[in-house]
N, C-alpha and C positions, 0 to 999 in steps of 0.2 A: 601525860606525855605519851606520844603514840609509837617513838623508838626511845629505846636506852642508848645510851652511846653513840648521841648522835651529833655530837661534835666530832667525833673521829668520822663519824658517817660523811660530813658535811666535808672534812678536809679529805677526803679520800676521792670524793665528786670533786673539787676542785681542780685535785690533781689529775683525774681522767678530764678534765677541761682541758686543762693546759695540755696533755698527750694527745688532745685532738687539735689542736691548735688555737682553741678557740678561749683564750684565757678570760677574755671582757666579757665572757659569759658569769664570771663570778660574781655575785653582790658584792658590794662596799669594794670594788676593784681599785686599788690604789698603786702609788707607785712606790712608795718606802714599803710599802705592807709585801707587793707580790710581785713587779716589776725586777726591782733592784736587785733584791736573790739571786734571783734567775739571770740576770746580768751579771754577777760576779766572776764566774768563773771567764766571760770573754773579756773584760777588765782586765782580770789577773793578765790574761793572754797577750794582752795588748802593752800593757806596763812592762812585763816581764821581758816579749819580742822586742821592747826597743833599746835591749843591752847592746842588739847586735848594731845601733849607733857606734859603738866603743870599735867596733873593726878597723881598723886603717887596711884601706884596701894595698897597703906596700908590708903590710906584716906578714912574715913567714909564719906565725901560728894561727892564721885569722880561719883557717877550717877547723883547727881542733876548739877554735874559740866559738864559733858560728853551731859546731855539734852540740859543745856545752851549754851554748842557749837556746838553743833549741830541747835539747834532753829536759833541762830545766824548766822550759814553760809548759811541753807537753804533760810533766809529770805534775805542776804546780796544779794547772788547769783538770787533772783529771782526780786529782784530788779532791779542789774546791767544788766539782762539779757533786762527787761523792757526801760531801761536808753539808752544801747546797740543799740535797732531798733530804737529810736528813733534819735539816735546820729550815723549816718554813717563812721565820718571820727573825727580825733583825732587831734587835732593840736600840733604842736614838742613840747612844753611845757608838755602838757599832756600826751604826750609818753615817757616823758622824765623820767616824777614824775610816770609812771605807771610801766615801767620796773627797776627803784628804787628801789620804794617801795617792790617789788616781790621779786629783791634781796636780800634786806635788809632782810626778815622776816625770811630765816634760818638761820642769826646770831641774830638777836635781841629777839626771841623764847627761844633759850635757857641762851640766859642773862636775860632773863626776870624770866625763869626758878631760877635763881641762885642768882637773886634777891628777889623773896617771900621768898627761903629756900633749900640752897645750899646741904642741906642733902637729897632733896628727891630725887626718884629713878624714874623717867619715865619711861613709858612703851614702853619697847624692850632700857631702856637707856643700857643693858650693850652687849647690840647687836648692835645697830645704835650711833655711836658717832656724835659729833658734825662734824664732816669732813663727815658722813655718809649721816648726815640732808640736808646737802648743795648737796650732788650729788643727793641724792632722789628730792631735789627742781627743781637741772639743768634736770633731767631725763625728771619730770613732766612738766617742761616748750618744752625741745625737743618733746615727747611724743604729747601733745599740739598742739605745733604749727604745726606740721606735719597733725595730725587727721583735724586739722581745715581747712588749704592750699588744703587740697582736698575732706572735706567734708567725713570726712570717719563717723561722726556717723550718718548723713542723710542717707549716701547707707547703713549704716547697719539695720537702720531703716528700710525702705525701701526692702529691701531685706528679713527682716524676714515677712513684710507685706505681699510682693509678694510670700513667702516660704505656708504662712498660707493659703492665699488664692488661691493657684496651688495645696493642700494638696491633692484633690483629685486625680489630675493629676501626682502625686507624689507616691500613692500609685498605680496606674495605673501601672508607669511603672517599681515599685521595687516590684510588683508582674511577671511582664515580666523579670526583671534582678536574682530575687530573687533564682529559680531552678539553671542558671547559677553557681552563687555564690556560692552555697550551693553543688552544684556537686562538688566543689574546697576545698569546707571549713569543709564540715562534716565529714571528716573521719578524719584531724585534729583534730576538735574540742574532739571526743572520744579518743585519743591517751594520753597514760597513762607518757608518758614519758613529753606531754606538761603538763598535769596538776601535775607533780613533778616540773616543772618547773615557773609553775605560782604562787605554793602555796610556793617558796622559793624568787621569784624576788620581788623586792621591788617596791612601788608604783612609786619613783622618776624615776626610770629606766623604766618603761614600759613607763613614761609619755616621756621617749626619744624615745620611740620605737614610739609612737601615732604622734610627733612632725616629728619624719622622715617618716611618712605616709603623715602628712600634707603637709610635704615640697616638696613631690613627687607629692604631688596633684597639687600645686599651681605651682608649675614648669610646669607641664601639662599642666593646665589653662590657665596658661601663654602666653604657644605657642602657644596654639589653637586658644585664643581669641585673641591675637595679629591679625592671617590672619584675624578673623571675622571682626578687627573694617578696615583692610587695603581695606576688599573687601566692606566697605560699599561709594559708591558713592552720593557723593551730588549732589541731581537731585532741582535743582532751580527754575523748571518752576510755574508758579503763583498761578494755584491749587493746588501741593501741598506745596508751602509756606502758601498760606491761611489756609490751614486745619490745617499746624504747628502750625501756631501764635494763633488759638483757644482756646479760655480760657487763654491767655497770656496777657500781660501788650499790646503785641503790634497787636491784633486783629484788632485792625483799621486803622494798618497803611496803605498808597495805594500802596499794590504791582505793579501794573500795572507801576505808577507812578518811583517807581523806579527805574523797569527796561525798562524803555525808558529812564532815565537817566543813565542807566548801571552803574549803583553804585553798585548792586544785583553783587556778584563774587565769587565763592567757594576760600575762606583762608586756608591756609593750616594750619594745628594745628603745634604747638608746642610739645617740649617734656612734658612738665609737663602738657598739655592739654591732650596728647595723656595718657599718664600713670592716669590721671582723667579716663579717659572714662574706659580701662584696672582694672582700680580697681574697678567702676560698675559692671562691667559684671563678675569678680571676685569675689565678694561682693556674687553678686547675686546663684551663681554656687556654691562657699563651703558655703553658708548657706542650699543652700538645700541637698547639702554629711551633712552638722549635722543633720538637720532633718531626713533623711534616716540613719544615722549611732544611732539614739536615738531609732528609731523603731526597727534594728538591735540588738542595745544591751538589748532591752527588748524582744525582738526573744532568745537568746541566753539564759535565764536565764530564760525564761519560760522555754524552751528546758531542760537546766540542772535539773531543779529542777523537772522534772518529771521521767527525764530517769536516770538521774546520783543520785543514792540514796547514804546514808554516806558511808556505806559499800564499795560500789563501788568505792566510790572518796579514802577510804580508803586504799584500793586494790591496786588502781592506783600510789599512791602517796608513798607510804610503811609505812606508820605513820598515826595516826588521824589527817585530816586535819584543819588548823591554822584556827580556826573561823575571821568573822571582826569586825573592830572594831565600825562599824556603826551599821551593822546589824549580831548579834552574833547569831543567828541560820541560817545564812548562810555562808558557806564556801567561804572563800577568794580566793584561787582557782576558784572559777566560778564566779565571780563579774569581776574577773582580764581576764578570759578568753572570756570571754562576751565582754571586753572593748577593746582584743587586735581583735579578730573577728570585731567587731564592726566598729571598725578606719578601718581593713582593709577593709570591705565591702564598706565603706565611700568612699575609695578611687578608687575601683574597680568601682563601682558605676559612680566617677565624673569622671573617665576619658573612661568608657563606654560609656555613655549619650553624649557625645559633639561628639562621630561617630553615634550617634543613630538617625534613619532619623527622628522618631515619638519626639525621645525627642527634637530636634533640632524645630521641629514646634510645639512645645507645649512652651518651655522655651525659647528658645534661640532668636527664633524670635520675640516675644513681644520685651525684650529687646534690638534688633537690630531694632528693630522702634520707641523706647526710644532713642537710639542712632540720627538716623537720623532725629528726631522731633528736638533732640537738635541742632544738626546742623545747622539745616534749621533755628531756630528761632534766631541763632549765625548768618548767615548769613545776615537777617534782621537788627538785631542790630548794626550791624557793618555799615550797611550800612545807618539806620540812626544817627549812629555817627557822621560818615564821613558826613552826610550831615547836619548835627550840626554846625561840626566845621567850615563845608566850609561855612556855609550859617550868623555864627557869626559876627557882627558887630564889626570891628577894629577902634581904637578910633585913630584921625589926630593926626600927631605928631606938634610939637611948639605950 
């Protein structure tokens, strides 16, 4: 056997998987086994959060009641979450009474509801029925297990990390994209026939306008990133799996070692491996269109509010224009037009950048050595799996 102790070894790479986001990197990846765990503690959160069903919005104590569930689920949750790393794997018993229990809590909420006092009124009760509470639970649990299966709040973590700290490089190149943009967008943006149009569209409707900008983004991204992760090759040789494995659980292990045992082998990923890596680089790429689309729409609304005075928006629009309702000395009109410019620059922007040679070696490739770090440290692990297993003691049979 080439390490001692290499079932701790093995779970300790697991765990720096899952802190990179990138969980479907583990073998035998299952969902009672590594999923669910890790799903407990927002469970708890979600069970617990739906005491505050029990409020009647006409009670006099409904704040100290709304505090006490609140104190209660932050503490439950940061407990379980405690409980969680310390407990890796869940025995069927325990998975048994956990997906139970989860079940059980959108019907026994609102019995319990109808037991203190069948006359009160919960809030959103004559919008959300009891049939409503149990899809919002099954939602929450799909919702869930999905975000959990590929680590989607670590890369969004992660991604706004890397968003914040590129910021400079960011504004680099949305000063170079920005004249582009604007040669497109500014004789729009003054067109009097758009802001009678902005100042009558409703908020819900642009927000379909913003959702089909998004969706043309990430269909973009899609494709693009797809070739990036096809053409990233695993290069196995010993330097650079050592440089991989630095600062990892498995820093010590003896490359050399392995591959004179040729256990060392490029695997090929899976789909749900492959759509892991795809949602990284994803992640990565429409966070920083929002950061670039939040600078825009504060461009836009400097912009307006200097050039576009009421008169003028008046003019345009053929009436006094519709104040908001957030900010009532600003016209609704240019809040809405700022937001549609905005998504669209977002979008102009992200699928600018992934042909742009400077932005490609500024963003793109960090991330594509993020990629192939995890590879390389996948291909380690895998191979002291394999030499785990093979190297494990089988007990005589009779």
């Amino acid at each position: 056997m080439l390490l001692t102790g290499s079932d701790a070894l093995l779970g300790q790479t697991e765990r720096w998987f899952v802190r990179r986001g990138m969980p479907t990197m583990i073998e035998g990846y299952r969902f009672v086994q590594h999923v669910l765990p890790r799903m407990l503690p927002a469970l708890a959160f979600v069970a617990l959060a739906s005491l505050a069903w029990l409020v009647p919005l006409r009670t006099a104590g409904s704040g100290r009641w709304l505090l006490l569930v609140l104190v209660l689920t932050l503490s439950v949750w940061a407990t379980i979450s405690v409980f969680v790393r310390r407990l890796p794997r869940f025995s069927p018993a325990a998975t048994v009474v956990i997906l139970a229990a989860y079940a059980a809590a959108p019907i026994a909420v609102p019995l319990l509801q109808l037991a203190v006092d069948d006359d009160i009124t919960p809030p959103l009760g004559n919008v959300v029925g009891p049939m409503g509470f149990v899809v919002f639970f099954a939602a929450a649990f799909a919702a869930t297990s999905l975000a959990t299966t590929y680590g989607f709040g670590t890369l969004l973590r992660d991604a706004i990390r890397h968003a914040l700290h590129d910021l400079r490089n960011s504004v680099h190149l949305l000063g170079r994209a920005l004249p582009a943009m604007l040669f497109v967008t500014l004789f729009l943006f003054f067109t009097g026939e758009l802001w009678q149009a902005m100042n009558r569209l409703t908020w819900w409707r642009l927000a379909l306008v913003v959702g089909l900008f998004a969706l043309v983004t990430v269909l973009a991204a899609a494709a693009r990133l797809r070739d990036e992760i096809g053409r990233v090759e695993q290069d196995l040789s010993p330097p650079l799996l050592s440089a991989a494995c630095e600062g990892t659980p498995l820093a010590r292990v003896p490359i050399d070692e392995l591959m004179r045992d040729r256990r060392l082998r490029a695997k090929p990923l899976d789909g749900r491996q492959s759509r892991n890596l795809l949602l990284m680089l994803a992640t990565r790429q429409l966070v920083q269109a929002v950061v670039v689309g939040l600078a825009l729409f504060a461009f836009f609304i400097v912009l307006g509010l200097i050039v576009v005075t009421p008169e003028t928006a008046e003019q345009w629009i053929g009436s006094p224009p519709a104040p908001s309702v957030v900010l009532p000395t600003m016209p609704v009109a240019l809040l809405r037009n700022a937001t549609l410019f905005a998504a669209f620059g977002s979008m102009y922007f992200a699928i600018t950048s992934m042909t742009d040679a400077d932005h490609r070696q500024q963003f793109l490739a960090p991330v594509i050595d993020d990629v192939e770090r995890t590879l390389a440290v996948r291909a380690v692990y895998l191979a002291v799996r394999d030499d785990s297993q093979t190297s494990a003691p089988t007990t005589p049979s009779g």
